[in-house]
Structure formats: structure tokens, C-alpha cells
N, C-alpha and C positions, 0 to 999 in steps of 0.2 A: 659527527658534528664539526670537530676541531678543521678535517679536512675540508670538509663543505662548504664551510666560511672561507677558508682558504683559496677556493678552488673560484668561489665568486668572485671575490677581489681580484682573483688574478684575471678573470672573466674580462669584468668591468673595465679592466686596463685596458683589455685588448681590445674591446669595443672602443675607447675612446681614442685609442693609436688609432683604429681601421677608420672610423670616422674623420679622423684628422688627415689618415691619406686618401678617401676619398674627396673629402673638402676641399685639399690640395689640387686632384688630377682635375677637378671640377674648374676650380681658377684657372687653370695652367693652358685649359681649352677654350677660354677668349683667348681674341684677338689682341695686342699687346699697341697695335695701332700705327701710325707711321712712321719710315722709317727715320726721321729726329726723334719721335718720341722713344721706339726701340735705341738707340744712342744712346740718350738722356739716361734711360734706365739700366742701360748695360753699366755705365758711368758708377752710377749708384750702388749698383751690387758688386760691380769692382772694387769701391772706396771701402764699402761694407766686409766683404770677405778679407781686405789685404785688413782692414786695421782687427777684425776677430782673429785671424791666425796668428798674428804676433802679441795681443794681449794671451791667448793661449799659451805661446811660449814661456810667456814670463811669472804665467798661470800655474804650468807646469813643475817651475823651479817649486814654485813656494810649496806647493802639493809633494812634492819630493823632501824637499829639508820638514814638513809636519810629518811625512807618516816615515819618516825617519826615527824623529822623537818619539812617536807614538809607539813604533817597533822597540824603543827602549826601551818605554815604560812597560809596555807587555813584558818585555824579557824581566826586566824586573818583578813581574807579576802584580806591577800597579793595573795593570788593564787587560781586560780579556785578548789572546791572539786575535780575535775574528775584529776588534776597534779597526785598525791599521786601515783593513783593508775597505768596513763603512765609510770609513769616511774618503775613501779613493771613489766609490761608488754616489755617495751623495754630491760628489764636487762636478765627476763625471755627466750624471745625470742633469743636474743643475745644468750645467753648461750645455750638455745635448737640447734640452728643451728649446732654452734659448737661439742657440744655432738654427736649430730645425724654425723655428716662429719667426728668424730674420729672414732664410731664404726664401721662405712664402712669401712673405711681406715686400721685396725690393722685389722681388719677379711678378707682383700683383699692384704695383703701384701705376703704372703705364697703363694697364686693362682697365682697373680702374677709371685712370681718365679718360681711355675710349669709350670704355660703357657709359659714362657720363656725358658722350656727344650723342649718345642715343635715348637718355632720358634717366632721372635721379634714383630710382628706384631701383635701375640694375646697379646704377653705380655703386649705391649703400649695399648692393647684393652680392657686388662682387668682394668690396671689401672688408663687409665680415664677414663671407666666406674665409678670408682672408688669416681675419685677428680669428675666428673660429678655430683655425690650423694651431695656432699658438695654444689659444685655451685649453683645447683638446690632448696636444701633446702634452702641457704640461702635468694634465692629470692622470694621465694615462702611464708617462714616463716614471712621476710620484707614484701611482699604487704598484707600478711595476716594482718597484725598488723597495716596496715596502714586501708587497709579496714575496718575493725573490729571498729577500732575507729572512722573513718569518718563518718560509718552509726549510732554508736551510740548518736557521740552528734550532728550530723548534722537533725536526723530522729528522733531521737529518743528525745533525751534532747533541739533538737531544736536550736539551738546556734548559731546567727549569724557566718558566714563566717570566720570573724578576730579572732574572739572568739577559731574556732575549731582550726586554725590551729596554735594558740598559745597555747590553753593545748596540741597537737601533738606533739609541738618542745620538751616538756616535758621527752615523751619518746625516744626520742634521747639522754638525761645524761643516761638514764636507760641501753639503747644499750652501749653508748661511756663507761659507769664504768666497765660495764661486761668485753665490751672487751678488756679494760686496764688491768685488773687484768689477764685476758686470755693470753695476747700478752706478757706482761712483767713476769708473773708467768711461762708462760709455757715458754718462752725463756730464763729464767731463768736456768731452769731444760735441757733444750736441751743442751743449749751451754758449761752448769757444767758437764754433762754426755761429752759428745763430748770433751772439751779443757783436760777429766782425760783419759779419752782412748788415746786420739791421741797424749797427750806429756810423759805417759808411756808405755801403747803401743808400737804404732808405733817409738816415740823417743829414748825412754832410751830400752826400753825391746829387739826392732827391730823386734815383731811381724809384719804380714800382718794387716789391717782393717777389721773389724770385724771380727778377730779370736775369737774361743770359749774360749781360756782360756783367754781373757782379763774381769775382773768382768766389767768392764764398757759399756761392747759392747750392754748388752739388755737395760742396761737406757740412753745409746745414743737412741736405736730403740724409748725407750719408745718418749724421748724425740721429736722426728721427730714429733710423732702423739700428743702430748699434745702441742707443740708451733706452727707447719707448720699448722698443720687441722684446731684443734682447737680455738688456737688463731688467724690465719689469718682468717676463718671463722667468726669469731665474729666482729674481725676489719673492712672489707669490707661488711659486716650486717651494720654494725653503718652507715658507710660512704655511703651505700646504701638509706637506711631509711634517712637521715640526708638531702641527696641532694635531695630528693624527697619532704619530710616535708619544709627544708626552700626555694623551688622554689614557694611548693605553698603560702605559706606566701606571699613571696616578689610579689606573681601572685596578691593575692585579696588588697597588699595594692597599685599596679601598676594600675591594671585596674579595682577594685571594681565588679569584674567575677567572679563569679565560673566555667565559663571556662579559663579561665586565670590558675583558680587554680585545674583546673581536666586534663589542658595539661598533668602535669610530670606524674601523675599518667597513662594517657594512654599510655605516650610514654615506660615509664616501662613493662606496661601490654603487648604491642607488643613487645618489646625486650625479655621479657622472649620465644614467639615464635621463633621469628627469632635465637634464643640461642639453641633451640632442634633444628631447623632444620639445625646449623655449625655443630650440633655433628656425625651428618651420614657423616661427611666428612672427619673427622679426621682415616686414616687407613695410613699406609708405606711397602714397601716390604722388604725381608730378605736383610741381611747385610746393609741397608742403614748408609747412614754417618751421620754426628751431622746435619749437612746443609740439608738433606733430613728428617731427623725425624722432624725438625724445621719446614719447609715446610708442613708437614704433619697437627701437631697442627696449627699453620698459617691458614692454609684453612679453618679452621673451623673456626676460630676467624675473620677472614676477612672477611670471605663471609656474617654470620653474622651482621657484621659490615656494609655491603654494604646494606642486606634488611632491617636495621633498618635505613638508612640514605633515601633509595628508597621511606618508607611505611608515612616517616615524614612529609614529605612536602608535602600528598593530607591533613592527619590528625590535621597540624596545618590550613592548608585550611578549613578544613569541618568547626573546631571547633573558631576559633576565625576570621573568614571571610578573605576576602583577601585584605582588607587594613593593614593584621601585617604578610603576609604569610613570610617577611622578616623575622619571629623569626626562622624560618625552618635556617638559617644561623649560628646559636646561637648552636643549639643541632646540627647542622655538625662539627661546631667548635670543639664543645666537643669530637664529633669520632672521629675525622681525628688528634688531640692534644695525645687524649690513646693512637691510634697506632703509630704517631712517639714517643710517651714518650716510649711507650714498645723497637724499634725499638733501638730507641738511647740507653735503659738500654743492648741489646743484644748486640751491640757495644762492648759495655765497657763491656761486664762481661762473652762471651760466649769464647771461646776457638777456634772459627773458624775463628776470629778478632784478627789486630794485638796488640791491648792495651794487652789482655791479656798475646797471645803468646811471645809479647815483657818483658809482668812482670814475666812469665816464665826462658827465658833466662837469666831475672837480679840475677836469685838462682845461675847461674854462681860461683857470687861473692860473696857470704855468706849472710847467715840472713838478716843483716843491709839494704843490696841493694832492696831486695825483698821487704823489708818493705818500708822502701822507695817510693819504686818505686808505691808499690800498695796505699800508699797516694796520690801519688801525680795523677793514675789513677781517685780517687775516687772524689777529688778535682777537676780535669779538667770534669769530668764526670757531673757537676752539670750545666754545663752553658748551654746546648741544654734544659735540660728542664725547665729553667729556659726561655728561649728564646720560647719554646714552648707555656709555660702556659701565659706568659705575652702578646704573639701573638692572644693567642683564647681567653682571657680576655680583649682585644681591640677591637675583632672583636665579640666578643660575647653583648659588651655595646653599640658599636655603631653601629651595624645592628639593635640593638632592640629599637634604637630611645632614648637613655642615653644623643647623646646630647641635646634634647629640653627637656627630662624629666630624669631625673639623677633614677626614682623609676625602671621607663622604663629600662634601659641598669642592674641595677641592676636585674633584673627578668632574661635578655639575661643571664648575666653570672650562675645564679642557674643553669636555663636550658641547658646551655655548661656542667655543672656537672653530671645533669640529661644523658644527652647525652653521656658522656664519660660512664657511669656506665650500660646504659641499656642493654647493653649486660653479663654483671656480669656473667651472668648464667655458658658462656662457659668459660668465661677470668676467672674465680676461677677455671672452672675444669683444665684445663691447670694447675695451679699452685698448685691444692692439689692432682694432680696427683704425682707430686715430692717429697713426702714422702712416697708416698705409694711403688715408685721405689726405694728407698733408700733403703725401709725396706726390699725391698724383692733381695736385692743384699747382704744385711748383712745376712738373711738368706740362700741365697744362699752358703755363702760362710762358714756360720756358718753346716750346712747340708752338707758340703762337695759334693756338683752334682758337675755335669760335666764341665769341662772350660768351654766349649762352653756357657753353663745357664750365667756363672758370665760374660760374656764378653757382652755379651745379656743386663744384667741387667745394667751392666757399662755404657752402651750406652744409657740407659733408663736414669738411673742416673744422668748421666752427663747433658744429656737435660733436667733433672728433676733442676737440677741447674740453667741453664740458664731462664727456664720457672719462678722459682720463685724469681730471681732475677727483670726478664721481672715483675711479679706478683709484689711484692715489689714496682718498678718503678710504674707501673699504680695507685697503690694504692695508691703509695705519692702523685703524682699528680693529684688523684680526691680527694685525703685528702685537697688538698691546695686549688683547686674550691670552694670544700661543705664549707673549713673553710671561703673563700670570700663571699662566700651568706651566712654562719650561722652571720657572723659578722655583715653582712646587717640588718639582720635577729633581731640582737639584738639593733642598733639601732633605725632601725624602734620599735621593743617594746616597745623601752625606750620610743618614742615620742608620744607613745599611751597612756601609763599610767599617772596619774592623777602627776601632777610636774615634768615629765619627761621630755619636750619639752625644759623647760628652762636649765634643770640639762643637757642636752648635746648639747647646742646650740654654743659653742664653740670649734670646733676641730681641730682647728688650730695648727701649728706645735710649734708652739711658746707659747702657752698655757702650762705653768709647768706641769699640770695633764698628758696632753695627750704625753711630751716629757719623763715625769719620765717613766709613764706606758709602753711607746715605750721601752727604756731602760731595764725596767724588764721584758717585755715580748721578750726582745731579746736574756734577759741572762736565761730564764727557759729551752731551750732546750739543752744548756750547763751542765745546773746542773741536767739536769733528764738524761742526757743520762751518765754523770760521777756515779750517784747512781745507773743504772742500770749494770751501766760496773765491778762498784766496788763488786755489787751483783754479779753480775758472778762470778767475780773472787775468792773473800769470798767464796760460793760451790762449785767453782773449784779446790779450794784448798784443800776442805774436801776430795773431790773424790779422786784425785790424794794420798794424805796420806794412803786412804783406801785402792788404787789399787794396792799400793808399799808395803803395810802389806801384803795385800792376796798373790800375788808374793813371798814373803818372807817367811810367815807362813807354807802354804797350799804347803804339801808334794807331789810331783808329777806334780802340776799344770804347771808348764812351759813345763814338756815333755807330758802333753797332758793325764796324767795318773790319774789327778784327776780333780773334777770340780772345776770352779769359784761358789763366793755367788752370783749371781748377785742381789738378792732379798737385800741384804743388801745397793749398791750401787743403788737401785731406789727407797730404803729406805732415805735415805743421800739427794740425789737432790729433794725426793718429800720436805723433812723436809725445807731444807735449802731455795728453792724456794716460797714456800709459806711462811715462815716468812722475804724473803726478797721483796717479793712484796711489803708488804705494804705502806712501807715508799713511794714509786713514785708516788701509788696512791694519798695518802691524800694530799701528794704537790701538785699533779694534782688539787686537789677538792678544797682544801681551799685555794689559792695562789690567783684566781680571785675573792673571797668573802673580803679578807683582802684588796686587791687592790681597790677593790670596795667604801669598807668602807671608808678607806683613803682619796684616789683618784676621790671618785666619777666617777659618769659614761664614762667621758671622760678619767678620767686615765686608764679605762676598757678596751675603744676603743682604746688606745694606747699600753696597752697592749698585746689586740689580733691580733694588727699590726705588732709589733714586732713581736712575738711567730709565727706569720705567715711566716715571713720570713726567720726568721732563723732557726725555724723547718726545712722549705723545703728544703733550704740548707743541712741541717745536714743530715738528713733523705737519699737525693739522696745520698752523701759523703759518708756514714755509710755503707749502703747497698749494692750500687757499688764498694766499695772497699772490700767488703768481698765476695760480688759474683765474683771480678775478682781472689782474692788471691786462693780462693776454687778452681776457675776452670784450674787456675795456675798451680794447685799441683797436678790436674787432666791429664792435659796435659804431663806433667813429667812424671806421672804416668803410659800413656799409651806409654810410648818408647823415646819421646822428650830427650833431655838435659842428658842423662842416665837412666833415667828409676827408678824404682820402688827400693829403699835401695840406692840410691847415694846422694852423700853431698849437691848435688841439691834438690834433693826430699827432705832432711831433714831439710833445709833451709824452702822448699816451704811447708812444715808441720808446720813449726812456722808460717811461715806469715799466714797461712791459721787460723791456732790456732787463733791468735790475731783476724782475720778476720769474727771470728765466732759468738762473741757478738755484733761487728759491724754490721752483715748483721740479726742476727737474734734475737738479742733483741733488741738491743739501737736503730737501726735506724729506724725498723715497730713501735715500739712503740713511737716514736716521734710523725708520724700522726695521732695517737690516742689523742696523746696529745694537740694537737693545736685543735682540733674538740671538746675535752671536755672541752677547757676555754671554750670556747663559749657558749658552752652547757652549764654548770653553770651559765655564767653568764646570760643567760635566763632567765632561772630559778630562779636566786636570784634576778635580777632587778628588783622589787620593795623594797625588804629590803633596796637595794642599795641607792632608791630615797629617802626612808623615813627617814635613817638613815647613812647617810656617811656624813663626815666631811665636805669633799669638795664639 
């Protein structure tokens, strides 16, 4: 049996890798179009590739000075030898996925716009084929890595149960650092590219969007594919691996089974199927509206969603008898939670709804109102999923019998996480489809084709918007599941290791440790999302100076008679991007080891209470306010309030601006953030016992 399960998983990966390179070989055989647009996107994947291989470099260092430290602790016999090397594997993987989901993506963005001079339908075809590559790898890459190490210390090194799946949680910091540095580096770069084009640009200059002569237009492009692919890629990898790793934990310390703990990994294993088979669904006809392209993607993701909620409930029958077939309740919980959290982010941020068409209209009244109003959008935007996730975290603990056994409902709730995610496969293609349609509107329009292509791509775009908003929302909110079982996750650690049981046997509200650490872990997504924003701003600034020389300098450039540098401008954002990541990082890494030391394990726990909370908040806030300001300026754009150059539109340009590190640095990387305390604190919980004050 043991191997069986084994042998599926590791199936299922490979299935979902071979589908991802035949999805691939499938894109790669359009035509990529004329020879500016082959330029245009050679451009792109230039800008692309030079700025991932030198965030890799600096990637590397840090992955060297941790599993350095890790290798002490080992020797010291704080951590098992096999840690060191998880977490080289989950950092590796992480990053692999992402890489893999950007090269498709910048080599599909040109085909893209060609297909779109032949009619809408191939276009949406070709590019999520595209974001499909992404999905696919990342799930495939994840159960690889989960198999990979299950057989080796379970077969191979022999390790009791508790044993494996606490060197596993391991590789979970591995994944969670990558894709910190991925999400906050590349959004870095995107939004510094993006806020210097569109407030010289489009503001001050009064070009179109993605005109040739603005230098900023190709390290926007660049940007889309190193923060949308890449970094979401890597993000929802962690959160993948993470809710899978800490269900089965909470599985062997619940019911002391290896079927307990080989559940997530099959329900996984079948949702990567049931994820190919939503993808033959996904097609629309010529001219469809935003409401029908939606529906389009929808089908895929839902029907999906329905065989993996059908195929659950014989397979927690087979596998755990039918005295617990009630956990089938638990991983419904979790589907049914994704799609209204996606559901409710569409609400609020797509342009077919009144929140946003009303923060549209408030451009009426100047800048001030738009901003405004899209605060107070983003804000009221947070309470459905906040009523959501508390709804399937009730019903996730006490279906699973939480209240006679509190280990019990903790298992339900991983499994609710497991469940939301198992579809991953198609729910990332949906959203890394949306850079791939960005790209190929910006070339479009840079190539100068035909109206007809850019209205095509517009249409793309614009549901490329809303899908990654949607993408965004889901993610938050399996970020805030996986961070409730990783948290489990680490208590239970604590109670295993040798002085552990007594060091957190107090966690009461009232206990100084566990109220301080509630406190600090309430103010860390405050101060990480202020250091990313200021990072923005700090390379937005660079841009903007450099866009307003090249303008000025560069004889002919505004009438179209000379080039832009652009290579110098995704010079600027690679630079500035990568020396401003670091800082969020290492707050991330060392903020619950100091806590730790301090506070002891229960200021830990209070810690990763707070930061749970208030991540989530922030996170939904951040995001939905920037995907409504975005699709705001869009809606203006397409004729609304005046149309495209009116004092409405240049209003809804600002707001959109501000909105833009909101949705696509500060607020994805906040669920990075609440997933990697936890992860560390893992990981360092026994230095924690052996040596904290408290």
C-alpha cells in the first residue's frame, strides 16, 4: 500500500511535467509573427533572463550562509542531517518552476499577438496554453519533490513516520525564501518599470501605453514576466508543497497512519488529473465580452473543481475506512472556500461590477476621490474572505472531530488547505495567462498591427487583470489555511522535542510571551509591506529621472524619429530591484529567531497569530485595491467617463499608479510572508528550546 501511494504521486508529477512540455512544444509551433514583433520579444526575454540570472546569484549566496547554519545545527544534533539538504531542494525547485513558467511566457507573448490578428479565441488559446506551462510545472515540480523525499527517508533511510515528515517541513523555508526573493524582487522591478512609464508616459509626456518611444515600455514587459510568472510561480509552489507537507504531519501526529498522512498527497495526485482535464474546456467565440471570456476560463476551473470534490469522497473511503469518511467534508470545505474567495476578489476588482465601475466614475472628481474611493474598495473588500476562510475553518475542525480531539480538527483544517489547492494546476494557468496577454498587447501596439489585434489583446488583458487579481485572492487565502496548519504544525514540533512540551504549555492570552509576540506578529505586515512600498518607490524614482533625460536628450525620440535605450531602463530596475529585496527578506528570516530567543516558544505562537491575521487583512486590502484602481483606468479607457487622454483617465492613471505596488508587490508578498515565520520557526525550534530566555 505504502509503496503504491508512493508510486502514484510520483505518477502524477510526471503526468503533470509531460503535459507542461507538451503545452510548451504546442505554443512554441505558432508563428511568433513579424519581424519587429520577433525584436520586440527577443527584447523581453533578454531583459527577462539577464535580470533572473543575477537575482540567482545573490539567491545563491543566501542559500549557502542558511544551509551552512543548518549544517551546524545538524552537527550539533539540533536537526536531522537529511534538513541541510531539504531545504537546498525546496529553494532549488521553487526557483526551477518559476524559471521554467517565465521562459514559456516571454517566448509566447508575440504568438500571442499574432494569434490575436487571426481572431480572439486562438489568442486566449494560445496564452493559456501558455500560463498552463507554468501551472503544470509548478505542480508537477512540487509533488516531485515531495515524492523524491518521501521515498528516500521513508525506504530508503527508514525513518519513522513523525521523523519524515519533520525533515519535509524543512523544505518548505527552501520553497517559502525562493519565493520571497522571487515575489518581492520581481515586484520590485515590475511596478519601478510600470509607475516610470505610466507617470511619464502616459502622464506628463501624454503618450499612448506601450508606445515605442517611451524607454520604459520594455522593462514594464520585462517586468510582467519576472514578478506575474515568476514570482507568482514560486509563491503558490511554496503554498502548494507547504499545505501538503504540514497536513501530513498534523495526519501522523492525529492518527499515528500513514494513511492519515498519504491522504493530501493522493488528493493532490488526482487533482493534478482532474486540472488537465478543466483545460480542454477553456475556448470563447469572436467578440466575446469581459462576462463571457470569464465564463470561458470559469469552466475550466469549476468543472475541475467539481471532479476533484466527486473523486474525494470514495478516496477518503478506500483509504481511511468509513468511520472518518466525514473528512471528505474538510477538503470540500477547502474547494467550495477557493471559488467563492476567487468569486468575491472578481466582485471587487473586475470592471463588469459595480465597486469598480463606481471607483471609475469617482475620477469624475480629481485624483483625491479615485484614491479614496479605491481604499475604501480594498478595505470593505476584505470582510467576505475573511467570513469565508473563518466559515471553512469551523467546518473544517469540526467535521473532523476537533471537538473530542483538538489534533483531530487540526488535521480537517490542513486538509481544507490541501483541498483548496489541488487544483492549482489550472487556477495558476488562469493567472499566468495574464502576463503573457499584457505582453502581447504591449507588443501589439508597439509593432504597430492592426486596431482590430490591440482591441483583441485589450480584451485579453483586461481579463488578464481580473484573473490575476482572482489568482492573488486564492492565493491569499490558501496562504492563510497552510499558515493555520504550518502553525499547528509547529506546535506540535515543539511538543515532540526533548523540553518542548513544558516550554509551550502555556498559551494563554494572558501569558506576557504569547500577548507581546501576538503584538509583533501583528505589526510585521505593516512594516514589510511599508519596506516594500518604499522599495518601489526608491526604483521608481530612478526610472522616472532616466525616462525624463531620455525624453529630453535623445534628438527625435518624441516624434518617433529616433529610438528609446530601453536596455538601459531594465538595466535601472534589474539594479535597484535586486539590492532592494534584501532588506524584507532577512526581516522575514530573522524576526522569528529573535522572537524566539526572547520570547520563547509561546511568544512564537503568538507571533505567528498575529502575523496571521493581519497579513490576511492586508494582503486581501493591497491587492483588491490595486486590482480595482487597474481595472478602473481600464474601463475609462475603453470609452466610459471620457475615454482615453481625459482628466478622468489621468486621475484613473494616478490611482492605478499608487495601486500598482499595492496589488503586485506589497500585497502577494505578504502571504509569503506569514508562511515563512512559520517555516523558520520550524526549523529553528529546537535552538529555540535549548536556548531562549523565556
Amino acid at each position: 500500500m505504502e509503496k503504491i501511494i508512493v508510486c502514484m504521486t510520483g505518477a502524477a508529477s510526471l503526468i503533470a511535467i509531460l503535459f507542461a512540455v507538451l503545452k510548451s512544444m504546442k505554443v512554441l509551433k505558432f508563428d511568433e509573427g513579424t519581424d519587429i514583433m520577433k525584436k520586440i520579444s527577443q527584447s523581453v526575454r533578454k531583459g527577462a533572463n539577464a535580470y533572473l540570472n543575477r537575482q540567482y546569484r545573490i539567491v545563491i549566496i543566501f542559500f549557502a550562509v542558511i544551509f551552512v547554519i543548518l549544517g551546524v545545527m545538524a552537527f550539533l544534533k539540533l536537526l536531522t542531517p537529511y534538513v541541510p539538504f531539504a531545504f537546498l531542494t525546496g529553494g532549488f525547485f521553487s526557483g526551477l518552476s518559476g524559471f521554467i513558467g517565465m521562459k514559456i511566457a516571454t517566448a509566447s507573448n508575440a504568438r500571442t499577438a499574432n494569434a490575436c490578428r487571426e481572431g480572439l479565441n486562438k489568442g486566449l488559446r494560445v496564452a493559456f496554453d501558455a500560463g498552463s506551462v507554468m501551472g503544470f510545472t509548478v505542480v508537477g515540480l512540487g509533488l516531485l519533490d515531495i515524492t523524491l523525499w518521501f521515498f528516500l527517508l521513508k525506504f530508503v533511510f527508514k525513518l519513522p513516520d513523525n521523523e519524515v515528515t519533520g525533515a519535509m517541513l524543512t523544505f518548505g523555508m527552501g520553497a517559502s525564501s525562493m519565493a520571497l526573493f522571487a515575489r518581492v524582487g520581481g515586484g520590485i522591478f515590475t511596478k519601478a518599470a510600470d509607475v516610470g512609464a505610466d507617470l511619464v508616459g502616459k502622464v506628463e509626456a501624454g503618450i499612448p501605453e506601450d508606445d515605442p518611444r517611451n524607454p520604459a515600455v520594455i522593462a514594464d514587459n520585462v517586468g510582467d514576466n519576472v514578478g506575474d510568472v515568476a514570482g507568482m510561480g514560486a509563491d503558490l509552489y511554496e503554498s502548494y508543497v507547504g499545505s501538503i507537507i504540514s497536513s501530513c504531519a498534523l495526519g501522523v501526529s492525529a492518527y499515528a497512519s500513514f494513511k492519515a498522512m498519504a491522504l493530501p498527497m493522493c488528493i493532490a495526485a488526482i487533482g493534478v488529473l482532474c486540472s488537465v482535464i478543466g483545460t480542454f474546456f477553456v475556448r470563447t467565440k469572436e467578440n466575446a465580452s469581459q462576462k463571457e471570456l470569464l465564463r470561458a476560463l470559469s469552466k475550466g476551473t469549476n468543472l475541475s473543481a467539481i471532479l476533484i470534490a466527486v473523486v474525494s469522497l470514495p478516496l477518503v473511503y478506500f483509504l481511511l475506512g468509513k468511520e472518518h469518511w466525514h473528512l471528505y467534508f474538510a477538503i470540500l470545505a477547502g474547494l467550495i472556500s477557493g471559488v467563492l474567495i476567487g468569486q468575491s476578489t472578481e466582485h471587487y476588482t473586475s470592471d463588469s461590477y459595480k465597486p469598480t465601475q463606481n471607483l471609475a466614475k469617482s475620477s469624475e472628481t480629481g485624483t483625491a476621490t479615485i484614491i479614496i474611493s479605491g481604499l475604501s474598495v480594498g478595505m470593505l473588500s476584505t470582510l467576505i474572505p475573511i467570513i469565508i476562510v473563518s466559515i471553512c475553518v469551523l467546518v473544517a475542525y469540526f467535521v473532523s472531530g476537533g471537538r473530542d480531539d483538538g489534533a483531530h480538527g487540526l488535521y480537517g483544517i490542513a486538509l481544507a488547505a490541501v483541498g483548496m489547492l489541488s487544483t492549482l494546476g489550472i487556477t495558476l494557468a488562469t493567472d499566468a495567462y495574464g502576463p503573457v496577454a499584457d505582453n502581447a498587447g504591449g507588443i501589439a501596439e508597439m509593432a504597430k498591427l492592426d486596431k482590430s489585434v490591440r482591441e483583441r489583446t485589450d480584451a485579453l488583458d483586461s481579463l488578464g487583470n481580473t484573473t490575476a487579481a482572482t489568482g492573488k485572492g486564492f492565493a491569499i487565502g490558501s496562504a492563510a489555511l497552510t499558515a493555520l496548519a504550518l502553525m499547528a504544525s509547529y506546535i506540535d514540533k515543539v511538543k515532540i522535542l526533548p523540553g518542548g512540551a513544558e516550554k509551550i504549555a502555556n498559551l494563554n492570552i494572558n501569558n506576557p510571551s504569547v500577548l507581546i509576540g501576538l503584538f509583533i506578529g501583528a505589526c510585521l505586515p505593516f512594516v514589510f509591506a511599508a519596506l516594500t512600498m518604499n522599495s518601489v518607490g526608491r526604483a521608481a524614482q530612478s526610472v522616472v529621472i532616466e525616462v525624463r533625460r531620455q525624453f529630453k536628450e535623445i534628438a527625435g525620440l518624441m516624434e518617433g524619429k529616433a529610438d528609446a535605450d530601453y536596455a538601459k531602463c531594465v538595466d535601472l530596475c534589474t539594479k535597484s530591484s535586486l539590492h532592494e529585496m534584501i532588506l524584507p527578506t532577512i526581516v522575514a528570516v530573522i524576526v522569528p529567531v529573535i522572537v524566539g530567543m526572547v520570547l520563547g516558544c509561546t511568544g512564537v505562537v503568538g507571533m505567528l497569530a498575529g502575523a496571521t491575521a493581519t497579513g490576511f487583512l492586508m494582503a486581501v486590502f493591497m491587492s483588491n485595491s490595486g486590482g480595482a484602481w487597474d481595472n478602473a483606468k481600464k474601463y475609462i479607457e475603453s470609452g466610459h467617463f471620457g475615454g482615453k487622454g481625459s482628466e478622468n483617465h489621468k486621475a484613473a492613471v494616478v490611482g492605478d499608479t499608487v495601486g500598482d505596488p499595492f496589488k503586485d508587490t506589497s500585497g502577494p508578498s505578504i502571504n509569503i510572508l506569514i508562511k515563512l515565520l512559520s517555516m523558520v520557526s520550524i526549523v529553528f525550534a529546537a535552538l529555540i528550546i535549548k536556548f531562549s530566555i523565556l
